[in-house]
C-alpha positions in Angstrom: 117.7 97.8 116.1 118.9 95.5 114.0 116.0 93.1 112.2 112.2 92.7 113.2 109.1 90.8 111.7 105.6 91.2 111.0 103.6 88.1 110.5 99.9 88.5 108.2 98.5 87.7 105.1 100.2 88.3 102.1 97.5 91.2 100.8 98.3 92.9 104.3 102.4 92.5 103.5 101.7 93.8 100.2 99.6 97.0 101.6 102.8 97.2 103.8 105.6 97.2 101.4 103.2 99.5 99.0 102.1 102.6 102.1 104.4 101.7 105.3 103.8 100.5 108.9 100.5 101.9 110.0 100.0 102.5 113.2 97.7 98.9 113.8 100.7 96.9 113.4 102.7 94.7 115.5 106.3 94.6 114.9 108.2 91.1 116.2 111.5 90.8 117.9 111.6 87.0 116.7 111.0 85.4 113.5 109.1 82.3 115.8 106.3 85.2 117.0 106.3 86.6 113.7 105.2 83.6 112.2 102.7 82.6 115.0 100.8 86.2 114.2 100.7 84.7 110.4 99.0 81.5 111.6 96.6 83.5 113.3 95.6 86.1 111.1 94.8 83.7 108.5 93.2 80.8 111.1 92.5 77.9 109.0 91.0 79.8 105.9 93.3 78.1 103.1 92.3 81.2 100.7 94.3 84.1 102.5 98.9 82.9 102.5 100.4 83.6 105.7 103.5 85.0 105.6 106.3 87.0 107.4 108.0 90.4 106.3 111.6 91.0 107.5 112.0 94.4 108.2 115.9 95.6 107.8 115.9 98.9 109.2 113.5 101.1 110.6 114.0 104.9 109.9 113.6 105.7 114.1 113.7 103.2 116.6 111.7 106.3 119.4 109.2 105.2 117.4 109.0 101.8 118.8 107.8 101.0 122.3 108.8 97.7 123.2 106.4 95.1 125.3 107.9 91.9 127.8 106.6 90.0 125.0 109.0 90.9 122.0 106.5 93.0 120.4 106.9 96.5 119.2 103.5 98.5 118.5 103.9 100.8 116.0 103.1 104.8 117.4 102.9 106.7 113.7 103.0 105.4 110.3 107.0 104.4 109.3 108.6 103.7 105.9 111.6 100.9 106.3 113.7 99.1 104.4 112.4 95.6 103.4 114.5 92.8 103.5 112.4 89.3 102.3 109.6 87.7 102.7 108.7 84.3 104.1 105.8 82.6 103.2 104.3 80.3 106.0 103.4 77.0 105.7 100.6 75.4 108.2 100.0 71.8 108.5 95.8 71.9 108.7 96.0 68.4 110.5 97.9 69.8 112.9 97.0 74.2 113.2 99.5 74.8 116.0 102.6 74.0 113.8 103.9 76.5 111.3 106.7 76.1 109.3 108.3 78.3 106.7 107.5 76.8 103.4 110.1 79.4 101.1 110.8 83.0 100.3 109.5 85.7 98.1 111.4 88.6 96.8 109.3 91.9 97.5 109.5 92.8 93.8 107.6 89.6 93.2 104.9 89.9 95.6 104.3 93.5 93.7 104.5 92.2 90.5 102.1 89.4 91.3 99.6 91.5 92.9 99.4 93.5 89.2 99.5 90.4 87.3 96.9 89.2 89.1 94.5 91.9 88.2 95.6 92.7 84.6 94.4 89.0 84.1 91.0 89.7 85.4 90.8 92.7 83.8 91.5 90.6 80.2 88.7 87.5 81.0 85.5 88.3 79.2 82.6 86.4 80.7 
């Protein structure tokens, strides 16, 4: 198996890339699904990012059942290699289209994640 793709919010990539594929999760066969799961896991809450993670290589592909509709559910927790992440744009006027707006490197989606709460950590209110 060559590439697949799980669309969420970013705090859900991030508990990805930091403990593995649980066994929740819904693996993509196409980036298009992939990125349809991130428009609906965030709806049209502008708070939570919807994006996509690009998953290289998976460790076992028995692990992997695979659906008629291009989706792979995950049977026991799996470490794999990542490759990027895309982060999904949605146009609110129009919720059915999603577009991909950029990409992240996984070291910067960690390193934002502990940025982001050494700076709370430092406000005194």
């Amino acid at each position: 198996m060559a590439i697949v793709y799980f669309g969420g919010p970013l705090d859900e990539i991030r508990a990805i890339m930091e403990a593995g594929l649980q066994a929740k999760h819904r693996i993509r066969a196409t980036l298009l699904e992939a990125m349809i799961d991130a428009r609906n896991s965030v709806g049209l809450n502008r708070r939570f990012k919807p994006a996509v993670l690009v998953i290289e290589q998976l460790p076992d592909t028995a692990l992997l059942n695979q659906n008629s509709d291009f989706s792979f559910p995950c049977i026991k927790n799996v470490k794999s290699t990542i490759k990027r992440i895309y982060s999904v744009k949605i146009d609110f006027k129009a919720p059915n289209l999603a577009s991909i707006a950029g990409t992240l490197s996984p070291y910067a989606v960690l390193q934002g994640k502990n940025e982001k709460h050494s700076f709370h950590k430092g406000v005194a209110r």
